[in-house]
C-alpha positions in Angstrom: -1.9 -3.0 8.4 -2.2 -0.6 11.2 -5.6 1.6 11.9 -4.2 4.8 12.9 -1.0 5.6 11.1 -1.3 9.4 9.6 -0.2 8.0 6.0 1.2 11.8 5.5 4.6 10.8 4.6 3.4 7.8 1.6 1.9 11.4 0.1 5.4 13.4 0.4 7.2 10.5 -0.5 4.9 10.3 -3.8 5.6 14.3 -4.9 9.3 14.4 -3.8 9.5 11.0 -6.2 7.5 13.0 -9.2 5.2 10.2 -8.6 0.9 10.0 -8.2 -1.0 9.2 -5.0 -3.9 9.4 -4.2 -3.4 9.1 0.1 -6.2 9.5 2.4 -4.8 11.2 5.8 -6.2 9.8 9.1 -6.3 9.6 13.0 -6.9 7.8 15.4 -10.4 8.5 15.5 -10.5 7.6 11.5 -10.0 3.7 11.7 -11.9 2.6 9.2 -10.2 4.9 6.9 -7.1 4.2 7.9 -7.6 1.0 6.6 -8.5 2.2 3.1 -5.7 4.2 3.1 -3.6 0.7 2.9 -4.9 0.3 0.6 -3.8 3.5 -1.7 -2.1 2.5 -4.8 1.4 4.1 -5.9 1.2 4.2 -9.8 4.0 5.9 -10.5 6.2 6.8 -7.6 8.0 2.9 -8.0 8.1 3.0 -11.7 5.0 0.5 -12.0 2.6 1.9 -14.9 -1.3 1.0 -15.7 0.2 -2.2 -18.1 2.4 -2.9 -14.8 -1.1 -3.2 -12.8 -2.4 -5.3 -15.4 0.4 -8.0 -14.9 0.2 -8.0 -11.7 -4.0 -8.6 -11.4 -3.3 -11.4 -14.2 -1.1 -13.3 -12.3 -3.5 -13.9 -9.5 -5.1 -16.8 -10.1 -6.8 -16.8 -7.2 -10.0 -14.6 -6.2 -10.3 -12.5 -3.6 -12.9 -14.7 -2.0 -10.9 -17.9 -2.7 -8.0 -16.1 -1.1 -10.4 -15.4 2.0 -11.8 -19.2 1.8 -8.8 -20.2 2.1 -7.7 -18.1 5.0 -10.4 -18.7 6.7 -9.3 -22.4 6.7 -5.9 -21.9 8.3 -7.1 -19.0 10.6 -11.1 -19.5 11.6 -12.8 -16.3 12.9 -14.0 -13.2 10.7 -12.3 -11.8 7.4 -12.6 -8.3 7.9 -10.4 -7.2 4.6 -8.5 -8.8 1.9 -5.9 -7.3 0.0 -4.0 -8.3 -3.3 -0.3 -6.3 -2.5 3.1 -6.6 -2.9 4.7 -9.2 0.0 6.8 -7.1 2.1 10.2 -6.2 0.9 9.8 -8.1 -2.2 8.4 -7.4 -5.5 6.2 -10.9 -5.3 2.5 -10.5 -5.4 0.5 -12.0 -2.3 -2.8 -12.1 -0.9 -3.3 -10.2 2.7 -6.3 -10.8 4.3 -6.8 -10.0 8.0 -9.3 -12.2 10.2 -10.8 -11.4 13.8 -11.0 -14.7 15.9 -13.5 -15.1 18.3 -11.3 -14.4 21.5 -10.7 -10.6 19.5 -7.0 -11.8 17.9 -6.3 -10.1 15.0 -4.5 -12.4 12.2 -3.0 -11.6 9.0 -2.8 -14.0 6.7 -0.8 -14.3 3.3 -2.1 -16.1 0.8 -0.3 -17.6 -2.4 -2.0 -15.7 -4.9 -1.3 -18.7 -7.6 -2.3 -21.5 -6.1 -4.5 -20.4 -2.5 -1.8 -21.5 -0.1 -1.9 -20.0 2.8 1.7 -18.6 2.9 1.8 -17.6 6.5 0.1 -15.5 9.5 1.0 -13.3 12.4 -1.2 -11.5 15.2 -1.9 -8.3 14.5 -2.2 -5.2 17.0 -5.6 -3.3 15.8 -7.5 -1.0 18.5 -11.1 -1.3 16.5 -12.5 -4.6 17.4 -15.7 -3.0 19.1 -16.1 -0.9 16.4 -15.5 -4.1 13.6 -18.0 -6.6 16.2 -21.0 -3.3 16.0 -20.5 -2.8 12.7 -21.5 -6.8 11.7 -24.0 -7.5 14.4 -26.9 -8.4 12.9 -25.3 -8.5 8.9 -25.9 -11.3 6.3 -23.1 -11.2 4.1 -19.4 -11.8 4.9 -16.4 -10.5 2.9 -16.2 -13.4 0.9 -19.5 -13.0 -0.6 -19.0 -9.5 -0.8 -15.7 -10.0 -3.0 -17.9 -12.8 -5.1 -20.6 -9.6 -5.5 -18.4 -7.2 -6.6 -16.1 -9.5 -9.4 -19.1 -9.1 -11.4 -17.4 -5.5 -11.5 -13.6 -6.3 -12.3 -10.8 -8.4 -10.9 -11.6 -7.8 -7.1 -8.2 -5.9 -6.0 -9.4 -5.4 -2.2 -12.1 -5.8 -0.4 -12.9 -4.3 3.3 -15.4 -3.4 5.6 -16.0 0.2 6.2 -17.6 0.5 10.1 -17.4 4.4 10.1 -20.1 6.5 9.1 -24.2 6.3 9.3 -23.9 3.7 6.4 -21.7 0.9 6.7 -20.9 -1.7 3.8 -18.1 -4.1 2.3 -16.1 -1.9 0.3 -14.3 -3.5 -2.8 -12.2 -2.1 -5.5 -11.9 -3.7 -8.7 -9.6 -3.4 -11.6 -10.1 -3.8 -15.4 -7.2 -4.5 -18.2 -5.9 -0.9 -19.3 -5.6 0.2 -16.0 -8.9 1.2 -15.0 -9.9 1.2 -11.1 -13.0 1.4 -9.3 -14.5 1.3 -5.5 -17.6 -0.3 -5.1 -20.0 0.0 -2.1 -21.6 -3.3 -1.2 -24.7 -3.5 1.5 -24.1 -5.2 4.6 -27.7 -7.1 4.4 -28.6 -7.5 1.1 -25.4 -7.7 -0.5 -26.7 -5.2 -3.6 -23.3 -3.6 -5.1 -23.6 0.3 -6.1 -20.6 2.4 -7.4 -19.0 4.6 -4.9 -20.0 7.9 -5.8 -17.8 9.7 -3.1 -14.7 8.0 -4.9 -15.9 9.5 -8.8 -16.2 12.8 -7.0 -12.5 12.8 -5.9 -12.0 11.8 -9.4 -13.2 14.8 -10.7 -11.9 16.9 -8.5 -8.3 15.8 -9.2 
């Protein structure tokens, strides 16, 4: 999951493949974007359908902040995101879930999304760190307890932390049987989990 690919090519792919996206296109000045564009889900462009969604979601077992607990295990340091995506080159359904260690590593760690197993890890090159280590100073509630805030929501689908911007927050989106999706916004301090109102505006204006 790198911070400052221009994701411009996911978005031709989707309309020369008749397919929906909804792609977010960044720089590198964008980072924290960048990151939620990984997280942009392809409905239609790989034949996958809402019901298709639905199977995947139920055949996680395992939370997003079990999947983080258990990451956390293998790999100590700092979950900065969690994602539930398809493993690479294969169709089976893994855990991601990237952790900052305390010399500034970057790990990704797969984890077995029906049992909590961690699958795996590799470093990661990310160029954000400062930007990450700012963004937490001084917060009270880590990614695991923001993925336990927002399941109250939906099945927690990703969670992330959002450094850009005057008002940074864990951001989460969960999913619901029938295919709907939603982002959530939860507060770095307090944990309190509010809708994200810039995501239903995009809605509308699609």
């Amino acid at each position: 999951m790198k911070r400052n690919i221009v994701i411009a090519a996911v978005t031709a792919a989707a309309l020369i493949g008749g397919g929906t996206a909804t792609a977010l296109a960044t720089t590198g000045d964008d980072k924290g974007s960048a990151r939620q564009a990984a997280n942009t889900r392809l409905a239609d462009d790989d034949g996958r359908d809402d019901r298709d969604d639905d199977t995947r979601v139920a055949s996680a077992d395992v939370t997003a902040s079990e999947a983080i607990a258990s990451a956390l295990k293998h790999t100590s340091g700092t979950a900065v995101s969690a994602e539930l995506d398809d493993e690479d080159d294969s169709d089976k359904v893994i855990w991601k879930v990237d952790v900052l260690s305390g010399d500034n590593t970057w790990h990704s760690v797969s984890v077995d999304p029906s049992n909590g197993k961690v699958l795996g890890s590799h470093a990661d090159d990310e160029d954000d760190t400062a930007q990450v280590r700012a963004a937490l100073k001084g917060s009270s509630v880590t990614a695991e307890e923001a993925a336990k805030a927002a399941a109250g929501k939906g099945t927690v689908t990703s969670v992330d932390l959002d450094e850009d911007g005057r008002n940074k927050s864990w951001e989460a989106e969960t999913h619901k049987s029938g295919g709907a999706e939603q982002d959530w916004k939860i507060d770095l301090k307090t944990g309190k989990t509010t809708a994200d109102r810039a995501d239903d505006q995009d809605d509308d204006q699609d």
